[in-house]
N, CA, C and O atoms as CSV, one atom per row, in Angstrom:
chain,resi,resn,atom,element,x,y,z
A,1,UNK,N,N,0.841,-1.166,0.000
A,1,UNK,CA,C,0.000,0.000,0.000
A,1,UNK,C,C,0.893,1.237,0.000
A,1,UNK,O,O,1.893,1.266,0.716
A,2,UNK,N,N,0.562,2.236,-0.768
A,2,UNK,CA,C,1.066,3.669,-0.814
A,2,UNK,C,C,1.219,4.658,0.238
A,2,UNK,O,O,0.102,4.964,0.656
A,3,UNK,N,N,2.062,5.223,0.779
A,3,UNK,CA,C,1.923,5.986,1.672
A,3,UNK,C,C,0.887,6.856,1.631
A,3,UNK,O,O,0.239,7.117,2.644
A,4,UNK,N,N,0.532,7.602,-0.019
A,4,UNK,CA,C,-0.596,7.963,-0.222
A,4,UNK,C,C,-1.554,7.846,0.310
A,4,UNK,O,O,-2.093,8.672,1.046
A,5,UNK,N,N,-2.126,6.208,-0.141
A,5,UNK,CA,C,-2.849,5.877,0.615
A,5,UNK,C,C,-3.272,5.853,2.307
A,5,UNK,O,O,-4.248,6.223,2.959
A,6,UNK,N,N,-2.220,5.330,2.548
A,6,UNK,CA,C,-1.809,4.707,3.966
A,6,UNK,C,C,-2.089,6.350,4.845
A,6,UNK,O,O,-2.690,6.430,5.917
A,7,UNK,N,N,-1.603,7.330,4.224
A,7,UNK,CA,C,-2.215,9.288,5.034
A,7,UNK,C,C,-3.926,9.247,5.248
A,7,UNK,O,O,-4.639,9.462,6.228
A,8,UNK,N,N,-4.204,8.870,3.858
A,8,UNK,CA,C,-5.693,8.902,3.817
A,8,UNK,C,C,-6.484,8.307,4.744
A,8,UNK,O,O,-7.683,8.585,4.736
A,9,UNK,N,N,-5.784,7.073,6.035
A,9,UNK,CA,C,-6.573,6.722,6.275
A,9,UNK,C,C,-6.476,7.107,8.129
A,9,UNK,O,O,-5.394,6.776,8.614
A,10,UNK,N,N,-7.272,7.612,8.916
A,10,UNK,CA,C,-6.852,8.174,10.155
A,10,UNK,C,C,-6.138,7.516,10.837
A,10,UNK,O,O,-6.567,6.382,11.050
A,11,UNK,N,N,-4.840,7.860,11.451
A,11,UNK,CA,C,-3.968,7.265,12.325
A,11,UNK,C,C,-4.530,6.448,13.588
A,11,UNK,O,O,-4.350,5.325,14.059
A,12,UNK,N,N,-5.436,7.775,13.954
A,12,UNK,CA,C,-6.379,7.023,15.237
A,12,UNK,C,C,-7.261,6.093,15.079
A,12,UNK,O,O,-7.565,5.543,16.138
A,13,UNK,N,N,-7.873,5.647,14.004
A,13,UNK,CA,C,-7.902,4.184,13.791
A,13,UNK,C,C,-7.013,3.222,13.028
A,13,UNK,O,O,-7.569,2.293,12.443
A,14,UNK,N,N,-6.133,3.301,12.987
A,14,UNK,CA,C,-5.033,2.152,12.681
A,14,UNK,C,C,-4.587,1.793,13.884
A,14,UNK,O,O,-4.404,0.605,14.149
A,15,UNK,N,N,-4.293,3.039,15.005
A,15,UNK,CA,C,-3.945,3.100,16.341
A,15,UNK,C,C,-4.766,1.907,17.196
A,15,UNK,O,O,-4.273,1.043,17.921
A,16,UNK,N,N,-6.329,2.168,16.841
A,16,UNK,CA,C,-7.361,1.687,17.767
A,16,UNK,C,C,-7.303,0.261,17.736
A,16,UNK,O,O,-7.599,-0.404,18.729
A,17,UNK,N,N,-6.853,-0.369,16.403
A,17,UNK,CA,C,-7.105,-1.116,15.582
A,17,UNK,C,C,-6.213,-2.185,16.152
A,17,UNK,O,O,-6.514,-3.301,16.577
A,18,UNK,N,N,-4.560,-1.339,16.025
A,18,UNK,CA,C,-3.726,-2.410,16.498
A,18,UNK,C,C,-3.879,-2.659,18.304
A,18,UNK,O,O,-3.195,-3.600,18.705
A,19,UNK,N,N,-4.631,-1.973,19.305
A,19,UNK,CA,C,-5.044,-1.838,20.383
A,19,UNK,C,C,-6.128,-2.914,20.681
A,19,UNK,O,O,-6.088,-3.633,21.679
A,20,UNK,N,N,-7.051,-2.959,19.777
A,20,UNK,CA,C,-8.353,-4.420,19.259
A,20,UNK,C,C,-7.381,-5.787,19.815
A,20,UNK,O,O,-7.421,-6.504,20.815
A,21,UNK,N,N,-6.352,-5.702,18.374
A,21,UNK,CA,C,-6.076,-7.167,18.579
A,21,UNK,C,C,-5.028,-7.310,19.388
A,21,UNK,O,O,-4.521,-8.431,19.352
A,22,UNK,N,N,-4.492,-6.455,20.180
A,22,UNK,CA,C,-3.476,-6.718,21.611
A,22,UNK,C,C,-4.322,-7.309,22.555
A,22,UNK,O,O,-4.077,-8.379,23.112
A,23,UNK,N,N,-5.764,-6.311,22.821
A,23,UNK,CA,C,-6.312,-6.443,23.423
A,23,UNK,C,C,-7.633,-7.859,23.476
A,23,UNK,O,O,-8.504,-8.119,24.306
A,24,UNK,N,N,-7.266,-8.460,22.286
A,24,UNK,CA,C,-8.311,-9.769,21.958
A,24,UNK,C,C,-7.524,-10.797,21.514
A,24,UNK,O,O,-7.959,-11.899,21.182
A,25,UNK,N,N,-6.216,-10.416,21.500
A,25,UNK,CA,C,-5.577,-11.989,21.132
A,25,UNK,C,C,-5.568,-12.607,19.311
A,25,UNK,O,O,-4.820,-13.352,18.678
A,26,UNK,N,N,-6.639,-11.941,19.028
A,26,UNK,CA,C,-7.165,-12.124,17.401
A,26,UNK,C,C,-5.686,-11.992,16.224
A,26,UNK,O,O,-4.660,-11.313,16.167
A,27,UNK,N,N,-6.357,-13.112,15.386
A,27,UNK,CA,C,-5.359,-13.184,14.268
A,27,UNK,C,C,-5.498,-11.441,13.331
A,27,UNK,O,O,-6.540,-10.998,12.847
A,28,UNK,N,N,-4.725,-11.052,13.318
A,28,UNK,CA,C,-4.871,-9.647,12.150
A,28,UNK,C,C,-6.055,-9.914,11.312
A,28,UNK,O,O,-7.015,-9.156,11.442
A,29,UNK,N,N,-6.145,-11.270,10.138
A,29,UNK,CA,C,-6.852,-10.652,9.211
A,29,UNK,C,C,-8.360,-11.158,9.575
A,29,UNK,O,O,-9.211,-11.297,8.697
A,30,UNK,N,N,-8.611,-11.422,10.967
A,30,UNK,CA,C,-10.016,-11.934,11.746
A,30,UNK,C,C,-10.332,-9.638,12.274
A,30,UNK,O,O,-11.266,-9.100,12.868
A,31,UNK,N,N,-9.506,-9.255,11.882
A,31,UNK,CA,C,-9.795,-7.694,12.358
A,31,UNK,C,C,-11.340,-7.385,11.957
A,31,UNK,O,O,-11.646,-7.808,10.843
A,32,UNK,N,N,-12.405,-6.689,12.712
A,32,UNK,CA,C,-13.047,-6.850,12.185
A,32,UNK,C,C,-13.407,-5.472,10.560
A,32,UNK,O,O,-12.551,-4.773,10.019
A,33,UNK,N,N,-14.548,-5.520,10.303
A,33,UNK,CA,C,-14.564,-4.944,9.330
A,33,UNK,C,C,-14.751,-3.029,9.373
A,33,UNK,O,O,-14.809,-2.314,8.372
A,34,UNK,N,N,-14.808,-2.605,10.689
A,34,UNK,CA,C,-15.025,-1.007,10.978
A,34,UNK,C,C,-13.928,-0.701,10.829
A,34,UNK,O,O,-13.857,0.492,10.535
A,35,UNK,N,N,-12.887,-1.236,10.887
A,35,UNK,CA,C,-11.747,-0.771,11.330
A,35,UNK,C,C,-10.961,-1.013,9.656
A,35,UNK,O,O,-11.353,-1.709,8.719
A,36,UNK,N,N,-9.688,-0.098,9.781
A,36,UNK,CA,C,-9.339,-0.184,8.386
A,36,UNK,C,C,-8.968,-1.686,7.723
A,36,UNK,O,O,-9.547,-2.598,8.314
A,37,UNK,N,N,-8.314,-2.013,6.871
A,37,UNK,CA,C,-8.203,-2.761,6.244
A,37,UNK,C,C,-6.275,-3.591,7.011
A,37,UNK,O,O,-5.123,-3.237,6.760
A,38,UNK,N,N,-6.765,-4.622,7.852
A,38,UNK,CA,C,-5.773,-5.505,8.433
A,38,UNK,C,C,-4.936,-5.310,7.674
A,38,UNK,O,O,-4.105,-4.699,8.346
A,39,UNK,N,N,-4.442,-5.434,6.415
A,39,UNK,CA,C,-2.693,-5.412,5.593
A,39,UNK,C,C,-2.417,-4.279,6.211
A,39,UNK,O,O,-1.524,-4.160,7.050
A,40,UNK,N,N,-3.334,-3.186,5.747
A,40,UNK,CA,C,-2.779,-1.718,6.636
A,40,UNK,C,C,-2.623,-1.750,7.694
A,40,UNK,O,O,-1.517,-1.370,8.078
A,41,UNK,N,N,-3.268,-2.048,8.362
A,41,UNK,CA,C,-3.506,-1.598,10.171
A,41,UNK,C,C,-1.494,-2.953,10.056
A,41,UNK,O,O,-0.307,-2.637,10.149
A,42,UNK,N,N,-1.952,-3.844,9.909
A,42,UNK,CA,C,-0.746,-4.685,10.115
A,42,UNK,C,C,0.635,-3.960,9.615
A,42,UNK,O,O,1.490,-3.643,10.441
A,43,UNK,N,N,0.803,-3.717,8.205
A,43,UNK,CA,C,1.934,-3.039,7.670
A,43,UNK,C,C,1.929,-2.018,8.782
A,43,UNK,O,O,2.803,-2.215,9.626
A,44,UNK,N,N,1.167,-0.999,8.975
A,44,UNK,CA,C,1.964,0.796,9.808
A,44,UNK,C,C,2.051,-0.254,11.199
A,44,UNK,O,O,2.615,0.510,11.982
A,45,UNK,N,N,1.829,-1.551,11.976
A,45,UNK,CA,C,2.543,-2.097,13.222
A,45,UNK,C,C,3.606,-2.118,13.004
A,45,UNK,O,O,4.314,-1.288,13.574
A,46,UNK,N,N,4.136,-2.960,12.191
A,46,UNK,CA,C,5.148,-4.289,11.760
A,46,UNK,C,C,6.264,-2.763,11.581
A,46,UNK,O,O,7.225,-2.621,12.337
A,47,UNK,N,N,5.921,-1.709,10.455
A,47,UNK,CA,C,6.882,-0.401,10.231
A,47,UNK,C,C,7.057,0.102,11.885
A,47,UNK,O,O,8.173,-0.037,12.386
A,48,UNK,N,N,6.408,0.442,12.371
A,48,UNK,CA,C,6.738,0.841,14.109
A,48,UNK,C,C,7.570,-0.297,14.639
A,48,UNK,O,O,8.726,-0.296,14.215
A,49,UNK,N,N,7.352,-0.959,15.206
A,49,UNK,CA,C,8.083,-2.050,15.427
A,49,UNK,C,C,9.342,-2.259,14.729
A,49,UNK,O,O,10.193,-1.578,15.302
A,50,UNK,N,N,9.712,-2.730,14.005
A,50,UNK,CA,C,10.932,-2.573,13.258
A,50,UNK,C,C,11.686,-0.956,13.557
A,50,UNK,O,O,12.855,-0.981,13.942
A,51,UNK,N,N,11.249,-0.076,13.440
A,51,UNK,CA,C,12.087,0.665,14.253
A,51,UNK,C,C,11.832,1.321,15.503
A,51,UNK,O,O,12.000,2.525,15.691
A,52,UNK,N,N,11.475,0.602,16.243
A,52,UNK,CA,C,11.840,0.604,17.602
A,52,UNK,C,C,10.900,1.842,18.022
A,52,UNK,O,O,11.228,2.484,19.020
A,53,UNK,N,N,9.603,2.250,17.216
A,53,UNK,CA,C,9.084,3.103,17.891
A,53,UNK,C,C,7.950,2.767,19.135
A,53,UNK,O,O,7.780,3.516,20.097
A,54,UNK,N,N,7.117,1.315,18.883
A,54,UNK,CA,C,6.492,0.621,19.608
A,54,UNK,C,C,7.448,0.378,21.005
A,54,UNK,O,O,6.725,0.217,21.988
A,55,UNK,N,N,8.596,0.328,21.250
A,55,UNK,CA,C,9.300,0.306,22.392
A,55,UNK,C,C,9.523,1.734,23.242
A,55,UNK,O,O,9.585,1.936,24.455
A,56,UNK,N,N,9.603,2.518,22.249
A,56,UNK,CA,C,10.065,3.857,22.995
A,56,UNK,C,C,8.730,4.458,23.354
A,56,UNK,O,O,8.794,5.329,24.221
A,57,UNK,N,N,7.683,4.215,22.933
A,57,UNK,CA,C,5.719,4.356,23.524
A,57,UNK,C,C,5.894,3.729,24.636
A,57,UNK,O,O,5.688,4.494,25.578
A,58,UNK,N,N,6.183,2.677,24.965
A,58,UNK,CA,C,6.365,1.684,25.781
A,58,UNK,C,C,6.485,2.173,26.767
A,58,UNK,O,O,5.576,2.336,27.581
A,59,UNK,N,N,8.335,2.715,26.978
A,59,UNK,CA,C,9.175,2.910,27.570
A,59,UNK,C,C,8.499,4.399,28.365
A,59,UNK,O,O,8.715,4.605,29.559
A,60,UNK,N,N,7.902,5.092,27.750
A,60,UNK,CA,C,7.520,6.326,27.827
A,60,UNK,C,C,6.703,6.139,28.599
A,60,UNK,O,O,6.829,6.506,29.767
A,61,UNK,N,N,5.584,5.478,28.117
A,61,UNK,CA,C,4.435,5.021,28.858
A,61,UNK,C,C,4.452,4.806,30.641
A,61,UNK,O,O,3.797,5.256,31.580
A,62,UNK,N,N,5.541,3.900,30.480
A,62,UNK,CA,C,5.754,3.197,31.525
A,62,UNK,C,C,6.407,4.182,32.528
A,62,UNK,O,O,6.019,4.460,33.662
A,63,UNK,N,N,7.615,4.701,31.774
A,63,UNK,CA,C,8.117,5.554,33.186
A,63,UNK,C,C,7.295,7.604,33.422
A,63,UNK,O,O,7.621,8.439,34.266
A,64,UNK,N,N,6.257,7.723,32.311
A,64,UNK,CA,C,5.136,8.410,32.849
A,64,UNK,C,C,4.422,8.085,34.463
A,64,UNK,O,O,4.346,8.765,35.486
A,65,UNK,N,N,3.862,6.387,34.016
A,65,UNK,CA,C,2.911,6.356,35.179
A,65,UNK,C,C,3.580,6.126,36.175
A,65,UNK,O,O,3.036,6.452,37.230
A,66,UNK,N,N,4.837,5.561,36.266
A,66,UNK,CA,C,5.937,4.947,37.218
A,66,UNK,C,C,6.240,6.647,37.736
A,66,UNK,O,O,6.133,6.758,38.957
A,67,UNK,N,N,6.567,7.864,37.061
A,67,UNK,CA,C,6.620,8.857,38.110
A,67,UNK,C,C,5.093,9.921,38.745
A,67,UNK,O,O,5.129,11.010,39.317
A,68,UNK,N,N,4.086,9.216,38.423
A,68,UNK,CA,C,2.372,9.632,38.607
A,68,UNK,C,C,2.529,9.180,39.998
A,68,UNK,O,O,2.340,9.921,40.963
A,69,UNK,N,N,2.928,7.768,40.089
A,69,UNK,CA,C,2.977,6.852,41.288
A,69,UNK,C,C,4.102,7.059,42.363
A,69,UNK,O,O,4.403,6.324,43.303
A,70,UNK,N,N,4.764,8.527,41.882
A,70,UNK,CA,C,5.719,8.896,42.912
A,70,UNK,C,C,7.109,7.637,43.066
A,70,UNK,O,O,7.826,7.775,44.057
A,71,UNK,N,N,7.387,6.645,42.239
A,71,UNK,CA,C,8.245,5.666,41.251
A,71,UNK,C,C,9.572,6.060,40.662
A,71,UNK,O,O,9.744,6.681,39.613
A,72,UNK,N,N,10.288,5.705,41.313
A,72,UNK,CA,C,11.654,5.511,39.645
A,72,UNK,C,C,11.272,5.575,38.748
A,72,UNK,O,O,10.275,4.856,38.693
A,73,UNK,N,N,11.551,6.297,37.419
A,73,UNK,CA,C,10.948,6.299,36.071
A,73,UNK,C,C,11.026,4.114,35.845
A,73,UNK,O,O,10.013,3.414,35.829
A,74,UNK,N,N,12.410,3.599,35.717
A,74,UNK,CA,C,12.875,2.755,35.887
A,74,UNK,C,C,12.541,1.425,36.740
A,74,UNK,O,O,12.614,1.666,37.945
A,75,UNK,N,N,12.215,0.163,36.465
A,75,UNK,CA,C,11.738,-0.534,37.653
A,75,UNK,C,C,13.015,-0.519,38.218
A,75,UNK,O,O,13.845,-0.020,37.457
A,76,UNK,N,N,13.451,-0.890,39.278
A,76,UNK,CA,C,13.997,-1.823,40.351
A,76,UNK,C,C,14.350,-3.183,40.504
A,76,UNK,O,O,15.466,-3.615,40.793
A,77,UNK,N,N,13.638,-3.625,40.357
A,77,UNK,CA,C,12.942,-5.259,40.315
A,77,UNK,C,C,12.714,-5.892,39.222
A,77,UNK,O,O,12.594,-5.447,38.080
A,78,UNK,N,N,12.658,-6.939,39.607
A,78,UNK,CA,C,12.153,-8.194,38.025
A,78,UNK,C,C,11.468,-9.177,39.401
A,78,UNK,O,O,11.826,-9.291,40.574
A,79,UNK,N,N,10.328,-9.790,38.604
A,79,UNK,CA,C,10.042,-11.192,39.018
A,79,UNK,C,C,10.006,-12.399,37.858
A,79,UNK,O,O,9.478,-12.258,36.755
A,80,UNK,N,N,10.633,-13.539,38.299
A,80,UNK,CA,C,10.981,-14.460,37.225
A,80,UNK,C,C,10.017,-15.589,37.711
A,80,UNK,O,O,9.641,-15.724,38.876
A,81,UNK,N,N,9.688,-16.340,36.712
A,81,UNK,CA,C,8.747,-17.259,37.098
A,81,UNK,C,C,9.443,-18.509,36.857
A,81,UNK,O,O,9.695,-18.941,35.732
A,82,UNK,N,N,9.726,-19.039,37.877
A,82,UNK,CA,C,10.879,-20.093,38.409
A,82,UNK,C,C,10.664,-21.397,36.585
A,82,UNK,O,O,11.549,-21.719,35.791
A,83,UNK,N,N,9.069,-21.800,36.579
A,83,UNK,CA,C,9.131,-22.949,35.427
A,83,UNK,C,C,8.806,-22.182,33.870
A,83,UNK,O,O,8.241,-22.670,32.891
A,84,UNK,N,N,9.377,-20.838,34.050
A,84,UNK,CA,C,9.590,-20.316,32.841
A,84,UNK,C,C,10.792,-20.115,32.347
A,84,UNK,O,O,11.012,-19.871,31.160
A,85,UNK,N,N,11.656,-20.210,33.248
A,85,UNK,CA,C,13.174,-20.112,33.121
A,85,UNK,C,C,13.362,-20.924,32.435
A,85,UNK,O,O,12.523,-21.812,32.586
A,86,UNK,N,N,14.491,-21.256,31.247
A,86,UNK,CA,C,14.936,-22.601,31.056
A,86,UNK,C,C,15.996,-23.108,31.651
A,86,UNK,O,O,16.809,-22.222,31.916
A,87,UNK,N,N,16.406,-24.415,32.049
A,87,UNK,CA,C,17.529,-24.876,32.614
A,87,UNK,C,C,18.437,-25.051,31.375
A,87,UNK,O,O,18.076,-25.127,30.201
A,88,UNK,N,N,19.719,-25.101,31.891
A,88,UNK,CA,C,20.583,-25.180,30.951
A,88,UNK,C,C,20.825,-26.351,30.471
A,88,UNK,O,O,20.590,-27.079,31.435
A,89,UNK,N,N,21.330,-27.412,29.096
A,89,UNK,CA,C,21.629,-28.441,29.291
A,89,UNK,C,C,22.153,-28.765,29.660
A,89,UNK,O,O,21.975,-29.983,29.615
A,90,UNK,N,N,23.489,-28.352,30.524
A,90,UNK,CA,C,24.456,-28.982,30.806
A,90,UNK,C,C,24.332,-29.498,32.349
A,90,UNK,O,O,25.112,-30.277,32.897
A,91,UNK,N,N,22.852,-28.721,33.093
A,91,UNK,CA,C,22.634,-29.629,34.075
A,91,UNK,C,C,22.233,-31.000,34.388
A,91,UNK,O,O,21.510,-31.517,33.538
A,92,UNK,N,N,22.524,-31.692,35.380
A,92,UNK,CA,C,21.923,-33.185,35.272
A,92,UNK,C,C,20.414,-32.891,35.814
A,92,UNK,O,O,20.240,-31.979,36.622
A,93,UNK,N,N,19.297,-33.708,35.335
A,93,UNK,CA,C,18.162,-33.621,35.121
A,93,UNK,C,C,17.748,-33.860,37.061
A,93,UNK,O,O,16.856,-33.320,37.716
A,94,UNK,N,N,18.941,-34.993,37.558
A,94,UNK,CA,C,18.391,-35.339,39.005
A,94,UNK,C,C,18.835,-33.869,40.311
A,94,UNK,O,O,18.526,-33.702,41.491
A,95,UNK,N,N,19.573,-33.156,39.442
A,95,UNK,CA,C,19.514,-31.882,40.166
A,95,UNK,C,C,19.006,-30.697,39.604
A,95,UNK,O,O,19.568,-29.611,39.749
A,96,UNK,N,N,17.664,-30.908,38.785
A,96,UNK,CA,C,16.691,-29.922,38.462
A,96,UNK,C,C,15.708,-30.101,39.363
A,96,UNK,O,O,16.010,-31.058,40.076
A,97,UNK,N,N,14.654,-29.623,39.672
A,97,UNK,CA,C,13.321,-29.313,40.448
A,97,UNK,C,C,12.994,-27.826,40.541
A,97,UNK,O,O,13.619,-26.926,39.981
A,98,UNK,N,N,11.913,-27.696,41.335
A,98,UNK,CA,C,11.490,-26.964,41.362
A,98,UNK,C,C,11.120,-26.563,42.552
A,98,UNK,O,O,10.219,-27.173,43.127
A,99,UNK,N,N,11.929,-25.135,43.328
A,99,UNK,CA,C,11.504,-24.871,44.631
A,99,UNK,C,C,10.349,-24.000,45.191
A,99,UNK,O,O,10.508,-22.779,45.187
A,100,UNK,N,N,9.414,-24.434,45.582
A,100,UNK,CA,C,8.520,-23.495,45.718
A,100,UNK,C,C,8.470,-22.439,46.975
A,100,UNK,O,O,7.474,-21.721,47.069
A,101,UNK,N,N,9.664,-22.317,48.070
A,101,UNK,CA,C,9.885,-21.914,48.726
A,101,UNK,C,C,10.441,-20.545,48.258
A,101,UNK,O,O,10.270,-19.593,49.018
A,102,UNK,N,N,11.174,-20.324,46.930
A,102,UNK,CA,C,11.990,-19.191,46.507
A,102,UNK,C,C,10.976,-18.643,45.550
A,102,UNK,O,O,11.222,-17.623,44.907
C-alpha cells in the first residue's frame, strides 16, 4: 500500500485497531470490518516495530505512570517465574526441580 494511501486513512484508527487485537488476542486478518483494512492496520505495526518506535511508547508510557505513582521512572525489580526459566543443558536432570519456597 502507498503511503498515499496509507495518510488517507486516520492514524487514530489504525492506532485503535492495532489496540483491538493486543487487546483480543485475534489473528490480524479476523480484524473486524469497521476498522481499516488488516494489511494496513498490520503493515503501519510491523513499520513501528521494526524501528523501535512501539518500544520507545512503551518505555515512555511506563516511566510516565511509574513517576504519577511517585516511582523511579525505571523498575527496580524483576520477578521471574521459576518454570519459565529454562535450565541449561548442561545440568543433570536429578539436580533440576522446582523450589517453591523461593
Amino acid at each position: 500500500m502507498s503511503d498515499a494511501h496509507r495518510a488517507l486513512i486516520d492514524l487514530r484508527e489504525i492506532v485503535d485497531a492495532i489496540l483491538y487485537v493486543n487487546r483480543t488476542g485475534i489473528p490480524w486478518e479476523y480484524l473486524p470490518h469497521d476498522f481499516p483494512p488488516y494489511k494496513t492496520v498490520y503493515d503501519c505495526y510491523a513499520k513501528r516495530e521494526a524501528d523501535g518506535t512501539t518500544q520507545q511508547v512503551h518505555d515512555l508510557v511506563r516511566d510516565k505512570t511509574r513517576r504519577a505513582h511517585g516511582l523511579n521512572a525505571g523498575p527496580t525489580a524483576a520477578v521471574l517465574d521459576a518454570q519459565s526459566v529454562k535450565t541449561p543443558t548442561n545440568v543433570a536432570e536429578t539436580s533440576q526441580g522446582i523450589d517453591a519456597g523461593q
